[in-house]
MARDOBA-512321 format. One record per residue: residue number from 1; residue in three letters; x, y, z of N, C-alpha, C in turn. Coordinates in steps of 0.001 Angstrom, whole numbers, plus 500000, padded with zeros to 6 digits. Layout:
<atoms>
   num   residuo      n_x      n_y      n_z     ca_x     ca_y     ca_z      c_x      c_y      c_z
   NUM       ALA        X        Y        Z        X        Y        Z        X        Y        Z
...
</atoms>
This chain:
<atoms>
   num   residuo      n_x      n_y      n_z     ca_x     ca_y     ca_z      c_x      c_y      c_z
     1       UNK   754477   023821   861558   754542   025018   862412   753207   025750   862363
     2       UNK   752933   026012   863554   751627   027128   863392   751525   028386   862860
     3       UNK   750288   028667   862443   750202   029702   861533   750573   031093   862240
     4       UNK   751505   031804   862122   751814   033053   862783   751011   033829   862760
     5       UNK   749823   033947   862161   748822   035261   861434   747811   034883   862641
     6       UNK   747334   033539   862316   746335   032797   863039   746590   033091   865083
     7       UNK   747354   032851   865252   748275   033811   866696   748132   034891   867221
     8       UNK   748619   035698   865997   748392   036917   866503   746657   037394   866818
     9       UNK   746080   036635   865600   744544   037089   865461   743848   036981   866777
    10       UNK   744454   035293   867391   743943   034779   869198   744308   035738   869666
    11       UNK   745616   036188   869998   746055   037486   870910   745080   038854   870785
    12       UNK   744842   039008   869615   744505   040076   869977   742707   039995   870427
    13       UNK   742210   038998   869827   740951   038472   870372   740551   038755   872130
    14       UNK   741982   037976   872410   741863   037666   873750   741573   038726   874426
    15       UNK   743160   040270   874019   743526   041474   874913   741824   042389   874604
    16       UNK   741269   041923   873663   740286   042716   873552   739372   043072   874146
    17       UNK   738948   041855   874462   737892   041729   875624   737802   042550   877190
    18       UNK   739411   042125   876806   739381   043520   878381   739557   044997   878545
    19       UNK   740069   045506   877413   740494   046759   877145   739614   047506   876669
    20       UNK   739584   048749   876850   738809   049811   876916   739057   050160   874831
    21       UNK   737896   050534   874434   737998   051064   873160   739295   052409   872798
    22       UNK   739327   052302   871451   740522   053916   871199   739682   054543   871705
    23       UNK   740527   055948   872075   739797   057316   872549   739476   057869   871643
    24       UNK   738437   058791   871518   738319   060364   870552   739451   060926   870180
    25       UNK   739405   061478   869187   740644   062660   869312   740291   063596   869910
    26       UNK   741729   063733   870851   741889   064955   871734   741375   066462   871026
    27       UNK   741548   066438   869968   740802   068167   869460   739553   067972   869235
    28       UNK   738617   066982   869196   737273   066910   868610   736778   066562   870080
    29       UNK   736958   065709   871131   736556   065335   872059   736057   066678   872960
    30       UNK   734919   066985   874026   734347   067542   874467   735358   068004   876202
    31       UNK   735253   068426   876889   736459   069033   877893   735455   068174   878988
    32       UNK   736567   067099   880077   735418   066511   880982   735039   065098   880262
    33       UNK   735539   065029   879213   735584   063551   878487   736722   062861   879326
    34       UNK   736826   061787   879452   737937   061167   880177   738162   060022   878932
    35       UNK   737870   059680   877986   738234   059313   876546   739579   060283   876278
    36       UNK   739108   060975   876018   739984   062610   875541   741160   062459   876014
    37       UNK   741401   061874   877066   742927   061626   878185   743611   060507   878094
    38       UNK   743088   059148   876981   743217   058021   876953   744453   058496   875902
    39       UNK   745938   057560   875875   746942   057062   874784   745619   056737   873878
    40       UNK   746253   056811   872555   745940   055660   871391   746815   054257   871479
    41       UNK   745228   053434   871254   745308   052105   871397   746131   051770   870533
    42       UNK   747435   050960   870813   748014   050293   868937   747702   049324   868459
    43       UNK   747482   049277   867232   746672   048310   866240   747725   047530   865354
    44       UNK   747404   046162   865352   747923   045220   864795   748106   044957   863150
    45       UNK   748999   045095   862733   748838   045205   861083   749771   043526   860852
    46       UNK   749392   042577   860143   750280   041582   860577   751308   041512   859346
    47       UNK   752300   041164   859439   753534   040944   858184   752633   040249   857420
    48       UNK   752989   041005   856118   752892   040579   854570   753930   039161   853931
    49       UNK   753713   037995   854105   754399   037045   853713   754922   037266   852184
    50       UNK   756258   037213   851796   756539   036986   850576   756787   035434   850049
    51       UNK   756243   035249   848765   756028   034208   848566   757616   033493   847738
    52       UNK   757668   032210   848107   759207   031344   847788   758821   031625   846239
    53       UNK   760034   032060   845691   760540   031950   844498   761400   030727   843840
    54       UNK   761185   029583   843591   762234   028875   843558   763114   028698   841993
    55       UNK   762671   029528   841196   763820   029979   840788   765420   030402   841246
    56       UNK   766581   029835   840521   767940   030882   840975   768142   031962   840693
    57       UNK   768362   032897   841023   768799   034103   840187   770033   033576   839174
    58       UNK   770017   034423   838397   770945   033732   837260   772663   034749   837432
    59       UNK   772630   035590   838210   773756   036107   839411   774787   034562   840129
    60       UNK   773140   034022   840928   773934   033216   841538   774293   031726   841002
    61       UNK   774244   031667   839380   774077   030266   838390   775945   029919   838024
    62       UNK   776487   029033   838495   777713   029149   838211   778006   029466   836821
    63       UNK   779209   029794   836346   779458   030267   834808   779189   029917   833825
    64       UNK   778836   029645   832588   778692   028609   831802   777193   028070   831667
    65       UNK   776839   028326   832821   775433   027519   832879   774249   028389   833595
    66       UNK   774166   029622   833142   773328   031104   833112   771978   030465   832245
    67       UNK   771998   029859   831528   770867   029147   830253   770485   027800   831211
    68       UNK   771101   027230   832055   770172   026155   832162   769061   026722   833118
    69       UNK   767883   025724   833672   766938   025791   834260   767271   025005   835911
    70       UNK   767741   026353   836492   767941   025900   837874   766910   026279   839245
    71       UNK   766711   025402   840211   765767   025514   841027   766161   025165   842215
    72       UNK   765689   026101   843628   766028   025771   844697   765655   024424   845402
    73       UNK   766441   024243   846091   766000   022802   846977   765415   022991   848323
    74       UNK   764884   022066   848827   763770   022417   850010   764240   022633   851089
    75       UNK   765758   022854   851326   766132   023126   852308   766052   024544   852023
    76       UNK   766715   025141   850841   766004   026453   850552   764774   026922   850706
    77       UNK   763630   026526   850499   761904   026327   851058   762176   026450   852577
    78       UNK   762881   025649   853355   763034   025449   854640   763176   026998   855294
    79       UNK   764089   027217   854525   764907   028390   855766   764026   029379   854742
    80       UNK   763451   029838   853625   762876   031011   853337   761810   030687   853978
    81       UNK   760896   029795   854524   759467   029103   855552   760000   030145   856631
    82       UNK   761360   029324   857251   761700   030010   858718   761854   031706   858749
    83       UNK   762461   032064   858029   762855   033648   857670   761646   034715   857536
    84       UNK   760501   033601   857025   759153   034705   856731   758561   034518   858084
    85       UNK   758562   033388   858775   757852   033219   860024   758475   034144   861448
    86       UNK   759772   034306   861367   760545   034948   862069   760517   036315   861766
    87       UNK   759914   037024   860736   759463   038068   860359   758413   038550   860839
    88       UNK   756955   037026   860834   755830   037965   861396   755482   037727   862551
    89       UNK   756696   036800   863284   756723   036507   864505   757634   037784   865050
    90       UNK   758212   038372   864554   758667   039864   865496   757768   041173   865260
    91       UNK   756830   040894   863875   756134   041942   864169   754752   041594   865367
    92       UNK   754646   040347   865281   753535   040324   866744   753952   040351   867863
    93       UNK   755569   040473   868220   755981   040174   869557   756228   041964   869617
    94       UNK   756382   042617   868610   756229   044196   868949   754641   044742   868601
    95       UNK   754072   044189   868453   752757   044577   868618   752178   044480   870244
    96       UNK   752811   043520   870664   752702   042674   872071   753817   043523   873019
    97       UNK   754099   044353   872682   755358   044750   873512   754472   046507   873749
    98       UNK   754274   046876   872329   753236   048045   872165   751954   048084   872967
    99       UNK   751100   047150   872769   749852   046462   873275   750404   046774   875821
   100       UNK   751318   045949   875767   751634   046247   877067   752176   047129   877475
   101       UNK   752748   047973   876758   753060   049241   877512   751550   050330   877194
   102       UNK   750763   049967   875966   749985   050728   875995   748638   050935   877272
   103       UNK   748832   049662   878174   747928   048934   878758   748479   049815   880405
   104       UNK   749573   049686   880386   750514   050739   881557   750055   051198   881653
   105       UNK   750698   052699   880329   750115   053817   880534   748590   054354   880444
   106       UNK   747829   053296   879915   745965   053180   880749   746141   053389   881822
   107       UNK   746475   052650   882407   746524   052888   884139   747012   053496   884625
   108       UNK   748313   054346   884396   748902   055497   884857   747407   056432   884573
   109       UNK   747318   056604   883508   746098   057830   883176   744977   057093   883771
   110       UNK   744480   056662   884425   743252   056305   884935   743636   056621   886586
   111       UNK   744744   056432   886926   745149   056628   887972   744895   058137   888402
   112       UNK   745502   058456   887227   745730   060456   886952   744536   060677   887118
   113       UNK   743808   060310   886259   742227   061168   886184   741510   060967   887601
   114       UNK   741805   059837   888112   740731   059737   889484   741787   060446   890381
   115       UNK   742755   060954   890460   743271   062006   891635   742663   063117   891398
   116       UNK   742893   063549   889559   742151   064694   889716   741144   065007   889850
   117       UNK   740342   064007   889407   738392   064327   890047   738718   064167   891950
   118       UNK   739414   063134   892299   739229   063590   893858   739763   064909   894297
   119       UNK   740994   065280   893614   741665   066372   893997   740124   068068   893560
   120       UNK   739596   067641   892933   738693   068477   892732   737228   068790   893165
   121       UNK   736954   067650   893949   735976   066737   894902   736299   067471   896167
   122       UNK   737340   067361   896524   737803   067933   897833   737714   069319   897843
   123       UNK   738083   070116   896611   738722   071724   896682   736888   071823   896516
   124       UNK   735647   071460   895859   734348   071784   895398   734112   071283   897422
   125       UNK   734418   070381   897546   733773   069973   899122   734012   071221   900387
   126       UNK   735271   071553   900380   736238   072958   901179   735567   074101   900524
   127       UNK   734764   074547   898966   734502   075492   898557   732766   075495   899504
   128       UNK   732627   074627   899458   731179   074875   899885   731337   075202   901745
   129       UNK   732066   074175   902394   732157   074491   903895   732646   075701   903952
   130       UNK   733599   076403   903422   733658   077544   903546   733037   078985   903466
   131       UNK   732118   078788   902063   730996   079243   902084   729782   078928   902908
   132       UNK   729295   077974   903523   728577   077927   904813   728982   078720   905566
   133       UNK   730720   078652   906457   730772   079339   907067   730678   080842   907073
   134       UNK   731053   081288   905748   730884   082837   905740   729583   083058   905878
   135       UNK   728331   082346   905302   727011   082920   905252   726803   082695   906947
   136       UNK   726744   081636   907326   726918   082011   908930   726867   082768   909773
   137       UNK   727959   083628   909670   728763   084714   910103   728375   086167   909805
   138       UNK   727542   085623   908251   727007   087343   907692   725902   087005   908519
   139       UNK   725056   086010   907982   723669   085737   908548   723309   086564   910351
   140       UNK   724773   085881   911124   724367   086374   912637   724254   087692   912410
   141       UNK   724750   088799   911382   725680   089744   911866   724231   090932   911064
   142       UNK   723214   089960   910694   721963   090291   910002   722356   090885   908878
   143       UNK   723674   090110   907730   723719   090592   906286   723129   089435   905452
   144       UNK   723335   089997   904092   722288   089058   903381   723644   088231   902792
   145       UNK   723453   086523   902651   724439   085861   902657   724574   085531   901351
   146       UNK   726166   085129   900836   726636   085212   899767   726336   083991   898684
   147       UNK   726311   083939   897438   726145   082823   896900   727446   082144   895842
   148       UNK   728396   082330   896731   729368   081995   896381   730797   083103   896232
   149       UNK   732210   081936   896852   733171   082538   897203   734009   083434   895880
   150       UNK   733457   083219   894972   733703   084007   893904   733833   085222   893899
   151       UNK   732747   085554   894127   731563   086802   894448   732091   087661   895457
   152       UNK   733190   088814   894798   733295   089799   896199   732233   090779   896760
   153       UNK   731108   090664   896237   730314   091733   896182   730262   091842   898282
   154       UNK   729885   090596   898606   730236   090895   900204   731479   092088   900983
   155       UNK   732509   091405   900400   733585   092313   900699   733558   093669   900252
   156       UNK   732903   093935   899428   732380   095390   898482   731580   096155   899499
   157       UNK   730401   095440   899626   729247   096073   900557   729666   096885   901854
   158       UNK   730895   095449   902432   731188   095906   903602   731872   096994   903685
   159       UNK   732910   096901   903356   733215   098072   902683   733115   099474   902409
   160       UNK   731891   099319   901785   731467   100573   901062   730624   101020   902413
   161       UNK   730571   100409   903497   729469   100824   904367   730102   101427   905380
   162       UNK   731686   101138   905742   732797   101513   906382   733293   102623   905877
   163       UNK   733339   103203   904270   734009   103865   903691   732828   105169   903880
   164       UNK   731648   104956   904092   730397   105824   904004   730367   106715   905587
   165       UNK   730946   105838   906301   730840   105944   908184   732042   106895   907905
   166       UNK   733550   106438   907584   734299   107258   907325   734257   108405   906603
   167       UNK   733667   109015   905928   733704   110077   904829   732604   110783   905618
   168       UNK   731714   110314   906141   730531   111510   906859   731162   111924   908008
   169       UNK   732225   111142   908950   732511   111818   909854   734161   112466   909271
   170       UNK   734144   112691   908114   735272   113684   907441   736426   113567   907518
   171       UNK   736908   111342   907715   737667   110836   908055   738478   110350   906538
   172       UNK   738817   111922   905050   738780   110762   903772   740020   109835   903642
   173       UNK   741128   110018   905167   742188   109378   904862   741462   108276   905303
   174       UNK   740715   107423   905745   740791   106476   906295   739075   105865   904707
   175       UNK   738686   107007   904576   737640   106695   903748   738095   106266   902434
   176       UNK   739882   106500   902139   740538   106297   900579   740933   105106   900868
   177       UNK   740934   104315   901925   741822   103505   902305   740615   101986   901892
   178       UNK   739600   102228   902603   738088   101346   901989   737905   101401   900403
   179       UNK   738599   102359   900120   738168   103176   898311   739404   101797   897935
   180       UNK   740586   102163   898478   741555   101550   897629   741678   099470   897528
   181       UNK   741140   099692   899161   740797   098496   899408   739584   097527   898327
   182       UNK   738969   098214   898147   738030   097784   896995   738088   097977   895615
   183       UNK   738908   098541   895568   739391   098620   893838   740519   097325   894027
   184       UNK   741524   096722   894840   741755   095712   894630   741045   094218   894475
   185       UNK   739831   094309   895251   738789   093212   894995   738800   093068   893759
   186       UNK   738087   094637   893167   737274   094214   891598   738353   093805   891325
   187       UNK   739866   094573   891016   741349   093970   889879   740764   092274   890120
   188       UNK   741130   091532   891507   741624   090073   891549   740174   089199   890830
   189       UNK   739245   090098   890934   737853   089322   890442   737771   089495   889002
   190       UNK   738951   090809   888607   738543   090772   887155   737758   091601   886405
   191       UNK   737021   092413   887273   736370   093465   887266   736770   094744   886136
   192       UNK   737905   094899   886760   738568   096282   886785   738087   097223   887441
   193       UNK   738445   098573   887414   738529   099666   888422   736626   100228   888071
   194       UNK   736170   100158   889722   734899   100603   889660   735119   102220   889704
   195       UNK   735798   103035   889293   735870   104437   889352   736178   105149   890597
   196       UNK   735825   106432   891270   735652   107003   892215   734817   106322   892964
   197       UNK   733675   106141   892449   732465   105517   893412   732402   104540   893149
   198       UNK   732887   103765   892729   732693   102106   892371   731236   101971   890755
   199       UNK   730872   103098   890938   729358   102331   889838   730080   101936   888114
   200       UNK   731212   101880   888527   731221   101573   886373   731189   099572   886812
   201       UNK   731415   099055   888276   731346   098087   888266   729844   097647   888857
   202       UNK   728809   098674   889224   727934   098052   889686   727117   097140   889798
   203       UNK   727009   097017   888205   726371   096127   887478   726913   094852   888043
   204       UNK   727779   094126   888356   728460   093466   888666   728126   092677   890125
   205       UNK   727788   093788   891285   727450   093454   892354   726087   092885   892503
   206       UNK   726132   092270   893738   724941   091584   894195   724800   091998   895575
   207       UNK   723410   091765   896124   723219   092601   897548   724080   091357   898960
   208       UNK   725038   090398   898221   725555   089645   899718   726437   090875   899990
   209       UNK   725954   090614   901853   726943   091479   902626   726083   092906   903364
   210       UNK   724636   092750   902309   724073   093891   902504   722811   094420   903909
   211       UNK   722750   095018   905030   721462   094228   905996   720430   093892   905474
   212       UNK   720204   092499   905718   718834   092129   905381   717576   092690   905575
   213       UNK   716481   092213   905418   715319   093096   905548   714620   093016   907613
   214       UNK   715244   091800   907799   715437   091654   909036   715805   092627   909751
   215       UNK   717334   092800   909611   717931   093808   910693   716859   095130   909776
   216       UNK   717129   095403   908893   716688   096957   908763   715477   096824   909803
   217       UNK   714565   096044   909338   713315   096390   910147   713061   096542   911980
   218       UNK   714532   095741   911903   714530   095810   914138   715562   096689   913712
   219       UNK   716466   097257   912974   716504   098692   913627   716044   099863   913784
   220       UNK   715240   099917   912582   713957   100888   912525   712999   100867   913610
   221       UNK   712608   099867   913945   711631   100109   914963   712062   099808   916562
   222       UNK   713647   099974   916386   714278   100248   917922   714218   101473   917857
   223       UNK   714752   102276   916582   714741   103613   916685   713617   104309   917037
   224       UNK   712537   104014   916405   710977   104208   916662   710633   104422   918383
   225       UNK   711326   102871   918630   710494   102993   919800   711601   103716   921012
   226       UNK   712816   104395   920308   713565   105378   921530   713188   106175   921405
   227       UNK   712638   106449   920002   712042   108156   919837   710903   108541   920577
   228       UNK   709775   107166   920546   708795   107617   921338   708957   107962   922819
   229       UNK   710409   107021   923074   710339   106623   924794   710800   108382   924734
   230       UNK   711808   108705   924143   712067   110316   924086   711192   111195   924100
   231       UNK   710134   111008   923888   708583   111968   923315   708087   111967   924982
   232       UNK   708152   110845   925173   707234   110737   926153   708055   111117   927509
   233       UNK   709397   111125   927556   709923   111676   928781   710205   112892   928655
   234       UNK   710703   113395   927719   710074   115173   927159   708619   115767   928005
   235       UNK   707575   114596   927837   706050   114957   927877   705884   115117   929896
   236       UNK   706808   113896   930129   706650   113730   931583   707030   115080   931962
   237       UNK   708533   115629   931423   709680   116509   932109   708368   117758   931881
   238       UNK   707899   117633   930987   706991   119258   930951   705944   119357   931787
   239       UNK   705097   118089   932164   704210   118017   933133   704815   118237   934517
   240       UNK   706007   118204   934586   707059   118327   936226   706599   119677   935881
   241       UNK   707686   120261   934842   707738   121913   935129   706624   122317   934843
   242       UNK   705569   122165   934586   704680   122907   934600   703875   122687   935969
   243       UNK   703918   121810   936818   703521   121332   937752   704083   122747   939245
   244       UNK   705281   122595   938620   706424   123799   939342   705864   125131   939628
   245       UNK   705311   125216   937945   705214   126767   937916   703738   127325   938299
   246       UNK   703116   126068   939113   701840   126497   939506   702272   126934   941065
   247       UNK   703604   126709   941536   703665   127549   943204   703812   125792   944132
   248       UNK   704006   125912   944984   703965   124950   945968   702985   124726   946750
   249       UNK   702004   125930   947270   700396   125872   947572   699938   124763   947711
   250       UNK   700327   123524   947368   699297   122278   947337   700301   121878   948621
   251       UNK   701226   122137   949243   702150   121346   950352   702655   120254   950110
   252       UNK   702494   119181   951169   703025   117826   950679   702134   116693   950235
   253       UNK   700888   117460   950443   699904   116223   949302   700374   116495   948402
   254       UNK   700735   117607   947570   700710   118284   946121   702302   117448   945513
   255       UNK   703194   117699   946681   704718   116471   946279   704683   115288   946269
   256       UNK   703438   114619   947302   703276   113756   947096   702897   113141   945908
   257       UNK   702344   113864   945405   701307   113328   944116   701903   113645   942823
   258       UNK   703148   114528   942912   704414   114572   941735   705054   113384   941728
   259       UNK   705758   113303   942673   706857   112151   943348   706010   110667   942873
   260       UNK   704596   110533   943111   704275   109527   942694   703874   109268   941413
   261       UNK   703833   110511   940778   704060   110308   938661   705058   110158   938507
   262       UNK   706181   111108   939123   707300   110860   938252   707828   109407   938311
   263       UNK   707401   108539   939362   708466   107263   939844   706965   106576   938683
   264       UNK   705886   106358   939087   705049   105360   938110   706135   105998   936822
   265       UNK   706073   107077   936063   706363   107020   934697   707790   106661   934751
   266       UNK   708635   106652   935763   710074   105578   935881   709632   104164   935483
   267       UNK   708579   103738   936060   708256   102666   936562   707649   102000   934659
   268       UNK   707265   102657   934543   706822   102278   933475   707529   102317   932199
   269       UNK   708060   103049   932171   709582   103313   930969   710110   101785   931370
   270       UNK   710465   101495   932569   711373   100354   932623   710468   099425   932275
   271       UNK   708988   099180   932648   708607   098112   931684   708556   097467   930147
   272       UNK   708579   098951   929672   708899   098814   928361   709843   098156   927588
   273       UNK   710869   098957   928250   712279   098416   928186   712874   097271   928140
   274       UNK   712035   096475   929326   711920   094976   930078   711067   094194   928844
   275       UNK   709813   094280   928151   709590   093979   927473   710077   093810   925680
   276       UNK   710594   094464   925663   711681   095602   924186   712588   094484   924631
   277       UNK   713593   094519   924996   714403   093273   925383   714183   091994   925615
   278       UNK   713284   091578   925991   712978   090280   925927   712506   089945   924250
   279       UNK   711307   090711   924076   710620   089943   922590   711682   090548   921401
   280       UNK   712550   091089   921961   713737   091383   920278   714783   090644   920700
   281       UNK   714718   089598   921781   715977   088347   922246   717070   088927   922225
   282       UNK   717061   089882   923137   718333   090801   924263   719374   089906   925160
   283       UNK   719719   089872   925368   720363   089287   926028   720122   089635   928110
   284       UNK   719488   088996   928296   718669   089171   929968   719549   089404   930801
   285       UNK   720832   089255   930917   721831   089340   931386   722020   090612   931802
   286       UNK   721828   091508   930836   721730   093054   930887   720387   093942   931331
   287       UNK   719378   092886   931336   718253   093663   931620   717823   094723   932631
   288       UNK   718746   094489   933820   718529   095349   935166   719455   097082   934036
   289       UNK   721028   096203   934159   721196   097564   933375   720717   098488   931879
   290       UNK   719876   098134   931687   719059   098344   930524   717677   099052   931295
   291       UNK   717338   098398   932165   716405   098827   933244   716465   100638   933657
   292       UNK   718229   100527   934371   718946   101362   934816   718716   102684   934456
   293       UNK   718595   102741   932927   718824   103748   931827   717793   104736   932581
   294       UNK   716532   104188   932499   715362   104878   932894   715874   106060   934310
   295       UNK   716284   105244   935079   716765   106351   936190   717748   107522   935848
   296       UNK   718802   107298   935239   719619   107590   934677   718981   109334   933903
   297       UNK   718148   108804   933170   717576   109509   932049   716776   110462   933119
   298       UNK   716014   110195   933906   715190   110633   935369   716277   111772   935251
   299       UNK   717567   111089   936179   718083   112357   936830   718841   113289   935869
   300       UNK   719122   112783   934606   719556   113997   933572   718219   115155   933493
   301       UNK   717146   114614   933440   716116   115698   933435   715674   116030   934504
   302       UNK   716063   116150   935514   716348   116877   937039   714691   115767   937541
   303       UNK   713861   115402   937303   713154   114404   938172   713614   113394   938998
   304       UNK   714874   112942   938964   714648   112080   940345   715156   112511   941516
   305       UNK   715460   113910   941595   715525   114620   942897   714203   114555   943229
   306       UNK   713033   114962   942580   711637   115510   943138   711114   114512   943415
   307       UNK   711818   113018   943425   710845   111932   944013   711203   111307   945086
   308       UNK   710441   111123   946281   710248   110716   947920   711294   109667   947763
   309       UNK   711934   109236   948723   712603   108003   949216   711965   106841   949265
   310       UNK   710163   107216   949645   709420   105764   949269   709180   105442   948188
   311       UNK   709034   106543   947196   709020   106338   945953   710094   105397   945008
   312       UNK   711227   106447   945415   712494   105631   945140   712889   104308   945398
   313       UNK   712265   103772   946717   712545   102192   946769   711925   101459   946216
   314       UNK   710601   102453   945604   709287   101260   944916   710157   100964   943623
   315       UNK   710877   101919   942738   711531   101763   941746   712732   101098   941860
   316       UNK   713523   101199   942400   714466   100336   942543   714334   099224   942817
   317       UNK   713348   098370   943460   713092   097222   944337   712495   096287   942685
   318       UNK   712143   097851   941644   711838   096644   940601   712744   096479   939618
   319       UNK   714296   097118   939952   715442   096764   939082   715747   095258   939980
   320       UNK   715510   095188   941345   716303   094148   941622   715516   093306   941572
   321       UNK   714206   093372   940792   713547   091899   940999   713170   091830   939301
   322       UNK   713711   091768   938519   713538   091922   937635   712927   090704   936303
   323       UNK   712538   089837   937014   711993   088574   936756   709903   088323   936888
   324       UNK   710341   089197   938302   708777   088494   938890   708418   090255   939311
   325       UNK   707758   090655   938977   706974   091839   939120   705440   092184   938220
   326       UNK   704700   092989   939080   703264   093631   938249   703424   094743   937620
   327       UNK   702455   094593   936623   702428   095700   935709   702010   097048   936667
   328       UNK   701808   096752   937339   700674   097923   938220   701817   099368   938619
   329       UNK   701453   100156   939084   701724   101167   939356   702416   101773   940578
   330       UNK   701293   101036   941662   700823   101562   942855   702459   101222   943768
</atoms>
């Protein structure tokens, strides 16, 4: 009969080759180990053969004859041979039984682990498209974009910029409501309560959400340049009335020669305007009515009564052509 020891030793030779080493232990192993998640491998210990005694016990020596020298026969050898072999032949067929289920549940857990790296592949893949899209969205809207969905500081900013609009125009029910709204951010982020004014969490925030240096700077210098256009139709309206208060004495050369400032400085406001809109990428669509304003503004400051009908068509004729026209005056 073959050697049972010698058997098991091939078997396990064989399973070896293909199987993955024991794992770490789970408390010493590092988090992100995929060892760390592995069963323990089971290990082969092979039966301890006991060796034939062929002595009788002197129990089993019929009566009388306890003193002689009795010894088993080889059929006894036989079946204690078979009995030890059948011993370490069930501990290798449960080593082999251990060995394949341990080999299963490898693959169940290998199975496991690659759902959860995909399952986490996907939620990191959706974390980022989503964050594209929000920076997107701030980006058009000229805020400074977020660096991650973590990060309420966006939702904070906004916020706090709504809650600021509300409270100056002395709106605080609607200004507690931005207040309260943002003390739930910090709670879900973990924060805790930024106070009355939010600063015990300031430290905390970051400028996403906030206008970039972009918008500040085109709105500053839209404002700039209404203030001047304001300066300067102020400047026109005083050159009218003072024009007034010299008498009418000059006749209709003298209206003539009003009528034809006031429409050039129409005329020219709307170039501005026309230009201001184009190089800050306005939308052209609107340009005639953007144009418009200029007249508009005319007759709030009582000048476009005082200007001729020829005058008036020279200006208008350059709302409707609002593409192809000269800088000129005349």
């Amino acid at each position: 009969m073959a050697d049972i020891n010698a058997m098991a030793q091939a078997i396990i030779n064989k399973r070896n080759a293909s199987l993955l080493p024991a794992p770490a232990d789970t408390t010493t192993s590092q988090s992100g180990d995929f060892s760390s998640l592995l069963p323990y491998r089971p290990t082969y210990t092979p039966y301890t053969r006991q060796e034939f005694n062929p002595t009788v016990p002197i129990n089993e020596r019929p009566a009388g004859t306890e003193n002689w020298t009795w010894t088993k026969n080889l059929n006894s050898r036989r079946l204690w041979d078979e009995e030890q072999n059948q011993k370490a032949s069930d501990v290798l067929q449960r080593y082999q039984l251990d060995l394949g289920n341990w080999e299963d549940m490898l693959k169940l857990k290998q199975l496991d682990y690659q759902a959860n790296q995909d399952k986490l592949t996907r939620e990191s893949q959706q974390k980022q498209y989503d964050l594209s899209n929000l920076n997107t969205q701030l980006t058009a809207q000229g805020l400074i974009p977020a660096s991650s969905l973590d990060d309420p500081s966006w939702k904070l900013n906004l916020n706090g910029a709504l809650w600021k609009q509300a409270y100056d125009a002395g709106n605080y029910e609607l200004a507690n409501m931005y207040h309260q709204a943002n003390e739930a951010l910090r709670q879900q982020a973990g924060w805790g309560s930024g106070g009355a004014d939010g600063s015990l969490t300031a430290g905390r925030m970051t400028q996403a959400g906030m206008p970039s240096w972009e918008r500040t700077y085109n709105e500053q210098k839209y404002a700039d340049t209404m203030a001047q256009q304001q300066f300067e139709n102020e400047l026109a309206l005083a050159k009218y009335n003072a024009s007034l208060s010299r008498g009418s004495g000059g006749g209709s050369a003298s209206s003539s020669k009003i009528s034809k400032e006031l429409a050039d400085g129409i005329i020219a406001d709307m170039q501005n305007k026309k230009l201001y809109l184009i190089n800050n990428g306005g939308d052209k669509n609107y340009l005639s009515q953007y144009m418009a304003q200029s007249i508009y503004e005319a007759q709030v400051a009582g000048a476009w009564d005082r200007i001729s009908a020829t005058d008036k068509a020279r200006v208008l004729a350059l709302i409707n052509n609002t593409t192809n026209y000269d800088n000129s005056s005349s």
